[in-house]
C-alpha positions in Angstrom: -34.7 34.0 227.4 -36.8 31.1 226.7 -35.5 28.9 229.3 -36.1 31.7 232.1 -39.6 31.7 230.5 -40.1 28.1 230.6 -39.0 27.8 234.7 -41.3 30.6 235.0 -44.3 28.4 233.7 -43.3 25.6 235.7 -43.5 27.6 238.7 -46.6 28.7 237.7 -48.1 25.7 237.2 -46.9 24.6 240.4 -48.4 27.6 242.4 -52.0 27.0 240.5 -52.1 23.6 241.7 -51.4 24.7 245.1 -53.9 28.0 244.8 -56.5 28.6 247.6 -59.0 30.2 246.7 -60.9 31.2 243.4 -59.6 34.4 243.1 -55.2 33.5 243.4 -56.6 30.7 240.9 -58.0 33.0 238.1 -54.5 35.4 238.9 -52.2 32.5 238.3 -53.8 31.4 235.4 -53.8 34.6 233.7 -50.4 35.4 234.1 -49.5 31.7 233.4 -51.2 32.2 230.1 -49.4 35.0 229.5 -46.6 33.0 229.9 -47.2 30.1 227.3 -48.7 33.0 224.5 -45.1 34.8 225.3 -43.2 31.8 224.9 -45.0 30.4 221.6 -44.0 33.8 220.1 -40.6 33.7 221.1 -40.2 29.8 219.4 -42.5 30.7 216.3 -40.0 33.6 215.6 -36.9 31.6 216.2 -38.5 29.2 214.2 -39.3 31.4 211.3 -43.2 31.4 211.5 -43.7 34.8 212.5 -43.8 37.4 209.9 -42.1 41.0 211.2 -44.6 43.1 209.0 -48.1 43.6 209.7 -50.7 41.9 208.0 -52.6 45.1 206.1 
């Protein structure tokens, strides 16, 4: 999953640098970091640094 996830922020990145106009830029970069926060949870999980119960 995270390796899918990682080609997906490459390509990403690559599509922002070639955007047009202002608004394909803001599109890209939201989904891009949608992207990253997705892949930082995935990698804090495997990693043990996520908690599974809510914090209240």
């Amino acid at each position: 999953m995270t390796y899918e996830l990682e080609i997906q922020i490459e390509e990403l990145r690559a599509e922002l640098r070639n955007a047009v106009g202002d608004t394909e830029r803001r599109e890209i970069q939201t989904e891009l970091e949608c992207a990253v926060a997705e892949l930082a949870v995935i990698v804090a999980n495997q990693e043990g640094r996520l908690d599974a119960e809510p914090p209240f």
